[in-house]
Residue, then its C-alpha position, 0 to 999 in steps of 0.5 A: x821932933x828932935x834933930x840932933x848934929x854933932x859939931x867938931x871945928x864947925x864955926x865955919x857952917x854951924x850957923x848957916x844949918x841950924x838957921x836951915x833947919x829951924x827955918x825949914x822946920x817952923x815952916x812945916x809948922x812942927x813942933x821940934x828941937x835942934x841938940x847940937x852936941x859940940x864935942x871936943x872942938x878946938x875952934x870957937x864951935x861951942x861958943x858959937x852953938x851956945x850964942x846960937x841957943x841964944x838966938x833960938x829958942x828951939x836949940x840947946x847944946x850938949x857938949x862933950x869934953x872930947x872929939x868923939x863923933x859917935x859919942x856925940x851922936x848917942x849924946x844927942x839921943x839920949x838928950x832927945x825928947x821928941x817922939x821922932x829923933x833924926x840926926x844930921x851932920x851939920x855939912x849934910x842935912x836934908x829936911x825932905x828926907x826928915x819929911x820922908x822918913x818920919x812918914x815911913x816910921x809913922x805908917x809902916x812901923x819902921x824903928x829907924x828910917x836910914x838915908x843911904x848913899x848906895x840904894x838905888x835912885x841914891x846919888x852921891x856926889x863925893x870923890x871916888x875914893x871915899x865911895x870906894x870906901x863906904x863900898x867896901x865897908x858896906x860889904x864888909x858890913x854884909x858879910x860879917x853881920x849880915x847887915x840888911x840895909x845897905x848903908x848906916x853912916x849919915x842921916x837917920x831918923x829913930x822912933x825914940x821910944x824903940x831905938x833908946x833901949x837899944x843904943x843904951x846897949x851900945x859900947x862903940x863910939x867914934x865911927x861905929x856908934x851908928x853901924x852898932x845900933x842899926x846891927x842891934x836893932x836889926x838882931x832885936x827883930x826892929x824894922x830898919x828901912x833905907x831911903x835913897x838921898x843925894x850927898x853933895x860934899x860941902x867941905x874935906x872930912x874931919x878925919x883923913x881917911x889913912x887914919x880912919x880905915x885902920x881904926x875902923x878894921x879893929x873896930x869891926x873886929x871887936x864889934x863882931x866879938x861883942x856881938x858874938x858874946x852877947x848871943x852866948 
């Protein structure tokens, strides 16, 4: 097992969820790795991950030279040894979904096991802006792609030795790394899956929301490009 968090200015919870998650995991007894992949950080972040990689045997860092969410993600793939890869920020993280997920990989052969916000029994929490948001780029998502599941940003969990090949197709980062993995997989025929979670917001987003939707609107539209030129 593999769990990958990226962390951009996370001195503030980076110590309380690995502490979370290697606890939880070493109660279930499993054999697993944290990678947390600091990216462009202008706080002490990396130098608290690298102290905590002390502390714990099972963490190690990757560090990116630049602040770069989706790059940090696929990062943390790459460096990823575990048959199972599942990534969680470090302000949203669910080790029963990690359960969950796993299990459907495991005995329904499901590529990617993604933790929506928007399926049914899903609860979030976050003010209603931000739900708008990821509503409204969902059914973009729907209409342009064709988009099956019903949400791709948040927590996943990967079968590695399916999803690897894929994502070293991948040419977005930022906010689209993810959405561009689960469209390819989806196009290769790969089975991805949706478990509803509950999204409890712990603290504002790194990136205001004024500066994100633009950026993503030109992202999509380049992404359905290279989408498209792949097919030809």
């Amino acid at each position: 097992m593999s769990v990958v968090v990226p962390a951009f200015n996370e001195v503030e919870f980076l110590e309380t969820t690995v502490a979370d998650i290697v606890d939880g995991l070493r109660g279930r007894d499993a054999t697993f790795e944290v990678v947390v992949c600091e990216n462009g950080s202008t706080d002490s972040t990396l130098a608290l991950a690298q102290r905590l990689a002390e502390k714990f045997p099972e963490l190690s860092v990757e560090t990116l030279g630049r602040a770069d969410y989706g790059d940090a993600l696929h990062a943390g793939l790459r460096q990823a040894r575990g048959e199972f890869v599942v990534n969680f920020d470090v302000d949203c993280y669910d080790l029963d979904f990690l359960d969950a997920a796993v299990k459907r990989i495991r005995t329904e052969d499901f590529a990617i096991v993604v933790g929506s916000k928007r399926g049914e029994g899903a609860h979030d929490d976050r003010p209603a802006y931000r739900k708008l948001v990821t509503a409204t780029f969902a059914l973009l998502l729907r209409a342009l792609f064709r988009l099956r599941v019903s949400d791709t940003h948040g927590m996943k969990a990967m079968h590695r030795v399916d999803v690897a090949p894929i994502a070293a197709t991948c040419r977005f980062g930022k906010d689209l790394f993810d959405t561009e993995l689960i469209l390819r997989a989806e196009r290769a025929g790969l089975r991805v899956g949706e478990i509803p979670v509950t999204v409890v917001e712990r603290r504002p987003p790194r990136t205001s929301i004024v500066r994100r939707v633009p950026r993503t609107l030109l992202g999509l539209a380049k992404l359905r490009v290279a989408l498209w030129r792949d097919r030809v």
